[in-house]
SEPA-28494 format. One record per residue: x, y, z of N, C-alpha, C in turn; residue number from 1; residue in three letters. Coordinates in nm, 4 decimals, padded with zeros to 6 digits. Layout:
BEGIN
+----------+----------+----------+----------+----------+----------+----------+----------+----------+-----+---------+
|      npx |      npy |      npz |     capx |     capy |     capz |      cpx |      cpy |      cpz | num | residuo |
+----------+----------+----------+----------+----------+----------+----------+----------+----------+-----+---------+
|        X |        Y |        Z |        X |        Y |        Z |        X |        Y |        Z | NUM |     ALA |
...
+----------+----------+----------+----------+----------+----------+----------+----------+----------+-----+---------+
END
This chain:
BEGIN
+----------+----------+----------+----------+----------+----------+----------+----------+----------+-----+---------+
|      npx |      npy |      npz |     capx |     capy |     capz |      cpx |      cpy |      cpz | num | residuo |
+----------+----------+----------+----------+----------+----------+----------+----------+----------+-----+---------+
|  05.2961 |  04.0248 |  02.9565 |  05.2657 |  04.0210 |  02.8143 |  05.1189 |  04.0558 |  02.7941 |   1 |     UNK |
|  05.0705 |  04.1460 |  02.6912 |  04.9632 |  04.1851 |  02.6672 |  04.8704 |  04.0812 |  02.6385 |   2 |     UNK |
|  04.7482 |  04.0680 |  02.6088 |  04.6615 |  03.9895 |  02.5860 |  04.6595 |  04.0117 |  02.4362 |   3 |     UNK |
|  04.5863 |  03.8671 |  02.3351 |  04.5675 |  03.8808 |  02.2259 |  04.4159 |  03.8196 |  02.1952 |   4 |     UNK |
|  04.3529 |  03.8710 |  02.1173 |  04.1883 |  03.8200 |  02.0825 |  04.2139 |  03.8124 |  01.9526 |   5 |     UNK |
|  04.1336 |  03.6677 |  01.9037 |  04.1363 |  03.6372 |  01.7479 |  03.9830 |  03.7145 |  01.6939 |   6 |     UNK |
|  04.0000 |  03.7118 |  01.6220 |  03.8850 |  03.8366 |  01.5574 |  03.8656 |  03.7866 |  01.3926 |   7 |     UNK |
|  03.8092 |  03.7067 |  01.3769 |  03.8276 |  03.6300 |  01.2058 |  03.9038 |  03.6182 |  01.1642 |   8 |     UNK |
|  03.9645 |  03.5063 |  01.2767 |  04.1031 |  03.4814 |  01.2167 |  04.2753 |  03.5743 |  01.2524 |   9 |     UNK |
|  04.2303 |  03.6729 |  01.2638 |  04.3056 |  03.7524 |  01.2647 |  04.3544 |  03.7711 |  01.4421 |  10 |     UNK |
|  04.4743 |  03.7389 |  01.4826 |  04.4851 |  03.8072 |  01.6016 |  04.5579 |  03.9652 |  01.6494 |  11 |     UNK |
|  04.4478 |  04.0108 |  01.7701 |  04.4851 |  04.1547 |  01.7596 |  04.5573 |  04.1748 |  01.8864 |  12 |     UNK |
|  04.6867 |  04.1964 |  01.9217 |  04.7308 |  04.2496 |  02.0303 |  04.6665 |  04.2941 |  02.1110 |  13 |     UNK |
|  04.6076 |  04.3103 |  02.2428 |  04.6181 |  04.3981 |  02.3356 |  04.6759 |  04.5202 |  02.4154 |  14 |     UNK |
|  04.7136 |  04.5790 |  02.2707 |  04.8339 |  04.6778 |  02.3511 |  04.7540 |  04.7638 |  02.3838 |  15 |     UNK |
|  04.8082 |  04.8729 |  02.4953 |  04.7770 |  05.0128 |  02.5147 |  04.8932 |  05.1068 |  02.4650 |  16 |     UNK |
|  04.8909 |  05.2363 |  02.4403 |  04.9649 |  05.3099 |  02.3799 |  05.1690 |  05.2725 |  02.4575 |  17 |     UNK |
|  05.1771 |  05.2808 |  02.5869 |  05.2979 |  05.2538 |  02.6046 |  05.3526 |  05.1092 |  02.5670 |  18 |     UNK |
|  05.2778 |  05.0152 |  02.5656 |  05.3022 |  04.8778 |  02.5927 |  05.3459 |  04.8807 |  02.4159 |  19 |     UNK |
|  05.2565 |  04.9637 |  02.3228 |  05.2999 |  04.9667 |  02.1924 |  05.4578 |  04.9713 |  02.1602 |  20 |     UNK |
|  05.4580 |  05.1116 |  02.2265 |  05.5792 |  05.2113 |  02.1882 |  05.6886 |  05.0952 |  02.2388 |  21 |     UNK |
|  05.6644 |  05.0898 |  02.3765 |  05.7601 |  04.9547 |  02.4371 |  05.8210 |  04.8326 |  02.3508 |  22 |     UNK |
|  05.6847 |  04.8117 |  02.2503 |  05.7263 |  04.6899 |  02.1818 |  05.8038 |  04.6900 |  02.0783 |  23 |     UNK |
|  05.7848 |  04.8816 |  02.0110 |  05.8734 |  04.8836 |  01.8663 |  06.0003 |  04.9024 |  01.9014 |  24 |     UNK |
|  06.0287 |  04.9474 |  02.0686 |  06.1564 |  05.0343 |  02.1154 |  06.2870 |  04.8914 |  02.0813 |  25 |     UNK |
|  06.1843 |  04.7931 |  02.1496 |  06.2480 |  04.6060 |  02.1847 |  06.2601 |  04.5683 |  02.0182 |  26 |     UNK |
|  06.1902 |  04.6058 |  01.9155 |  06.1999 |  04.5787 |  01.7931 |  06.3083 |  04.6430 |  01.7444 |  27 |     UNK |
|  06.3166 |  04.7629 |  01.7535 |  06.4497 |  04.8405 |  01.6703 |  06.5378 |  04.8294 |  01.7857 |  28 |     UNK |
|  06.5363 |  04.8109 |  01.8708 |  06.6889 |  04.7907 |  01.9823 |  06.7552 |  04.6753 |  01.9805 |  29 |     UNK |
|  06.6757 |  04.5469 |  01.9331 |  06.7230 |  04.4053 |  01.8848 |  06.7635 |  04.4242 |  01.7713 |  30 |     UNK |
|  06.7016 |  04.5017 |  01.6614 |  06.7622 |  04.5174 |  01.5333 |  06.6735 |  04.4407 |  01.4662 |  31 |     UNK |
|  06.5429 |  04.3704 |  01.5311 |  06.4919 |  04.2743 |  01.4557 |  06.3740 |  04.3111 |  01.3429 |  32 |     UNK |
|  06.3988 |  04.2758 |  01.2417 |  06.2560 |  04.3571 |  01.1253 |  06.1344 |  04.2598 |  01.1690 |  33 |     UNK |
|  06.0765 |  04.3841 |  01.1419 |  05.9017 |  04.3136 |  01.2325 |  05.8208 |  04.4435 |  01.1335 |  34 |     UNK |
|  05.6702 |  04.3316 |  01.1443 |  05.5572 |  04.4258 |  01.0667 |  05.4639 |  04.4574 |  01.1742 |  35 |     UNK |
|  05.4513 |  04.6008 |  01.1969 |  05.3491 |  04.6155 |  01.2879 |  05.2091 |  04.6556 |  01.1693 |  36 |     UNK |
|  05.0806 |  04.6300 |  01.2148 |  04.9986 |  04.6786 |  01.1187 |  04.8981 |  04.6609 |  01.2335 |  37 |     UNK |
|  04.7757 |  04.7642 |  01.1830 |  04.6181 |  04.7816 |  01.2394 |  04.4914 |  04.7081 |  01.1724 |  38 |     UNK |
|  04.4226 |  04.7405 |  01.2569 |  04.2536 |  04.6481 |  01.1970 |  04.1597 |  04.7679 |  01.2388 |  39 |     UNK |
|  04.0663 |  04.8070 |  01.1717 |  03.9773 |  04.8567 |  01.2268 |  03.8787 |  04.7619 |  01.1634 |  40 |     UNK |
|  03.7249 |  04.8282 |  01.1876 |  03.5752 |  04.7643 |  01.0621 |  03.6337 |  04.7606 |  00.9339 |  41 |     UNK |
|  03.6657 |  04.8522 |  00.8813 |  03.6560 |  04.8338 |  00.7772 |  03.7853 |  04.7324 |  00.7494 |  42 |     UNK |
|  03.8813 |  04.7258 |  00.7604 |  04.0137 |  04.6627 |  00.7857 |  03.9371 |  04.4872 |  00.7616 |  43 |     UNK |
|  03.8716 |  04.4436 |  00.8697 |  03.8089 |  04.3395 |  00.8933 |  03.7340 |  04.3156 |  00.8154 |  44 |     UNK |
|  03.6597 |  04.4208 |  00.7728 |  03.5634 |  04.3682 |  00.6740 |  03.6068 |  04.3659 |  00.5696 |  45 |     UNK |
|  03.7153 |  04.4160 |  00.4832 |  03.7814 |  04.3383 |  00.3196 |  03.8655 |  04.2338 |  00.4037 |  46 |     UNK |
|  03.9023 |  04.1882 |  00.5072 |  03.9665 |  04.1055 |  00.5175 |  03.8910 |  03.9938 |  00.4879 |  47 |     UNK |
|  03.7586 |  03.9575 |  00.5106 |  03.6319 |  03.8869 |  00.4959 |  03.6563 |  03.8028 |  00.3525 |  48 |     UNK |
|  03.6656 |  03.9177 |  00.2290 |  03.6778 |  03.8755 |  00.0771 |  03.8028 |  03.8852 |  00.0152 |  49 |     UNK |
|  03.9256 |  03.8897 |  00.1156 |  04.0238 |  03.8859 |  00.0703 |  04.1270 |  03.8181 |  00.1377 |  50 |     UNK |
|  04.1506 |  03.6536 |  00.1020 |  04.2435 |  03.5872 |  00.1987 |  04.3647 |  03.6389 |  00.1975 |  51 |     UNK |
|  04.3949 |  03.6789 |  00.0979 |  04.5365 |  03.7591 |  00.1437 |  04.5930 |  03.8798 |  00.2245 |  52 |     UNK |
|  04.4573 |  03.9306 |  00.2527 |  04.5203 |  04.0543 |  00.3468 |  04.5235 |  03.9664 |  00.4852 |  53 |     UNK |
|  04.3766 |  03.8919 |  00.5043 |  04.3858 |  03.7850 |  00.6213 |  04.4907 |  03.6987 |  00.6630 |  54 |     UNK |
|  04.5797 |  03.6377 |  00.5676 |  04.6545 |  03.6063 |  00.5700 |  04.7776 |  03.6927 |  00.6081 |  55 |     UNK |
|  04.8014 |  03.7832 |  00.5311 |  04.9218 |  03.9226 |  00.5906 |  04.8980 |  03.9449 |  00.7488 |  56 |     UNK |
|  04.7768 |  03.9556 |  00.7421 |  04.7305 |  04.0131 |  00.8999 |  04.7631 |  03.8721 |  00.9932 |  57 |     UNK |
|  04.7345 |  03.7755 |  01.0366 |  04.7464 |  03.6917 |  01.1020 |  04.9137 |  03.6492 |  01.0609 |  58 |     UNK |
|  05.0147 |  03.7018 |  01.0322 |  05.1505 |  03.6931 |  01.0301 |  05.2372 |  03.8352 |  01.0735 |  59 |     UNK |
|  05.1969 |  03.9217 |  01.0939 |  05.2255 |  04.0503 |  01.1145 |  05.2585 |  03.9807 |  01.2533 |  60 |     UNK |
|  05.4012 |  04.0978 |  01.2811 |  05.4710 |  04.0828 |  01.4451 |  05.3950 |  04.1390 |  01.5449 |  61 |     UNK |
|  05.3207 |  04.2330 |  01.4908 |  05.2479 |  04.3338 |  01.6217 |  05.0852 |  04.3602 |  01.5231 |  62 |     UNK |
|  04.9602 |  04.3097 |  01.5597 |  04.8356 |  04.4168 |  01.5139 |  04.7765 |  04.4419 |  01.6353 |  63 |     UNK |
|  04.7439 |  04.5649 |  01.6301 |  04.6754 |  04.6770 |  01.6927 |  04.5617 |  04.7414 |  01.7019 |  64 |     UNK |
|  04.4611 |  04.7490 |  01.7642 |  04.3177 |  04.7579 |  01.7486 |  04.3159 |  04.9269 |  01.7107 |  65 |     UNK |
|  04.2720 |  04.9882 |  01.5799 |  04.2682 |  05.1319 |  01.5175 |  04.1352 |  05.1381 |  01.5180 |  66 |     UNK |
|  04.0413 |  05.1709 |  01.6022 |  03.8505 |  05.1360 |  01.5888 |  03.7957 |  05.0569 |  01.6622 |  67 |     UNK |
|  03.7307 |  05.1688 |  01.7258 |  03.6466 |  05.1531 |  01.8573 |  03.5312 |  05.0268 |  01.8161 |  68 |     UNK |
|  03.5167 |  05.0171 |  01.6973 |  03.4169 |  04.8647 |  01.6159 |  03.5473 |  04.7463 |  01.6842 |  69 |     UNK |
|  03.6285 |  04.7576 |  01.6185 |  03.7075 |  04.6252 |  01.6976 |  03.7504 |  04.6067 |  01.8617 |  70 |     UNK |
|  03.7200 |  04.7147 |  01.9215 |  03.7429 |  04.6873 |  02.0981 |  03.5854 |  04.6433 |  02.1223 |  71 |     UNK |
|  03.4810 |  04.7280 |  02.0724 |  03.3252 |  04.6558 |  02.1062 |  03.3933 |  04.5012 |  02.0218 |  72 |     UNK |
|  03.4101 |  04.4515 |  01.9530 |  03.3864 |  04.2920 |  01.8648 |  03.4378 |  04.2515 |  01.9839 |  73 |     UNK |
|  03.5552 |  04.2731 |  02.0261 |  03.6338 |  04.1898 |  02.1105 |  03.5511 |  04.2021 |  02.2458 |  74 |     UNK |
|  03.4956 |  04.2964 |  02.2615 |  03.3928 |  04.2829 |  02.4359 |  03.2633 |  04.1646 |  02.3858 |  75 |     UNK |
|  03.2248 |  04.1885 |  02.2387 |  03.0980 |  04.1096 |  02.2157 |  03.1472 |  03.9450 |  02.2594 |  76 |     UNK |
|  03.2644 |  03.9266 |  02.2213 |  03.3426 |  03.8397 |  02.2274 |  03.4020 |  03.7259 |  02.3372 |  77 |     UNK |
|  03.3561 |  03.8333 |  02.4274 |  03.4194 |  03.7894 |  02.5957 |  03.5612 |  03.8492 |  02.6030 |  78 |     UNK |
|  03.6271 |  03.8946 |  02.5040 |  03.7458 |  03.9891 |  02.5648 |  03.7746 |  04.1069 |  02.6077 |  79 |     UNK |
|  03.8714 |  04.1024 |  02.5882 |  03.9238 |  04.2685 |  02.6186 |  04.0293 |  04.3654 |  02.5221 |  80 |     UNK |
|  04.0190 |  04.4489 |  02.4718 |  04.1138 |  04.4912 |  02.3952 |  04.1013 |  04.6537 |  02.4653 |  81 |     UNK |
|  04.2777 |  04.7247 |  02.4975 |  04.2415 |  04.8419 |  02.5392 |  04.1878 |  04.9647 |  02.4009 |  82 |     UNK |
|  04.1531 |  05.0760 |  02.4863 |  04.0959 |  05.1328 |  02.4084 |  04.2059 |  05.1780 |  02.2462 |  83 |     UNK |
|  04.1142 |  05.1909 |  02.1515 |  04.1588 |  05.2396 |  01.9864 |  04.2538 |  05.3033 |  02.0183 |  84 |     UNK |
|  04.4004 |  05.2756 |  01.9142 |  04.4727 |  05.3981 |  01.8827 |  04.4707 |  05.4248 |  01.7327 |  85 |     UNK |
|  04.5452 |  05.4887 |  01.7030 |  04.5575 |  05.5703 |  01.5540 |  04.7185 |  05.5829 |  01.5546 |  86 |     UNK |
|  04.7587 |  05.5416 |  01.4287 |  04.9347 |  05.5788 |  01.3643 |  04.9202 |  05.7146 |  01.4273 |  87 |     UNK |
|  04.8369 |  05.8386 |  01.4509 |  04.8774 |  05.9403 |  01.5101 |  04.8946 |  05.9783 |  01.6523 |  88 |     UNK |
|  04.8420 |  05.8785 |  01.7390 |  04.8618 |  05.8437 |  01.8474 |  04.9644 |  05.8126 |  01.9084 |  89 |     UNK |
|  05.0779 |  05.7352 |  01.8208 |  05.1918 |  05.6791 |  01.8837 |  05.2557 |  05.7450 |  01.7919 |  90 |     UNK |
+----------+----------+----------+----------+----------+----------+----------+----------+----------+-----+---------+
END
């Protein structure tokens, strides 16, 4: 199982691009509805003045680090998150 880092609140998966794909394959092959969603800076930063996206985000089935700002937070951090993807990536 991938690693997860909380990030204001918010926790972000550890996926890398297969471990992603892997996870939506187990999502639509169970049949089960799930929210995958991303964080980048900016992502994080209205999450700051807006409890409700914070809130959306810390209930989402899968978030995903979209911004190389959130893999540095998570190293500032003592973690690890693999490197950024992008919805065009997967």
């Amino acid at each position: 199982m991938a690693n997860q880092v909380t990030i204001q609140s918010i926790p972000v998966d550890g996926l890398d691009l297969s471990e992603l794909l892997a996870r939506t394959c187990q999502y639509i092959e169970s049949k089960q509805r799930a929210t995958i969603a991303y964080v980048n800076i900016h992502v994080l930063n209205t999450a700051v003045s807006d409890p409700n996206l914070t809130e959306f985000l810390a209930n989402v089935d899968t978030c995903y680090a979209d911004g190389k700002g959130v893999v540095l937070g998570a190293k500032v951090l003592g973690a690890y998150l693999p490197p950024r993807m992008t919805g065009a990536d997967w």
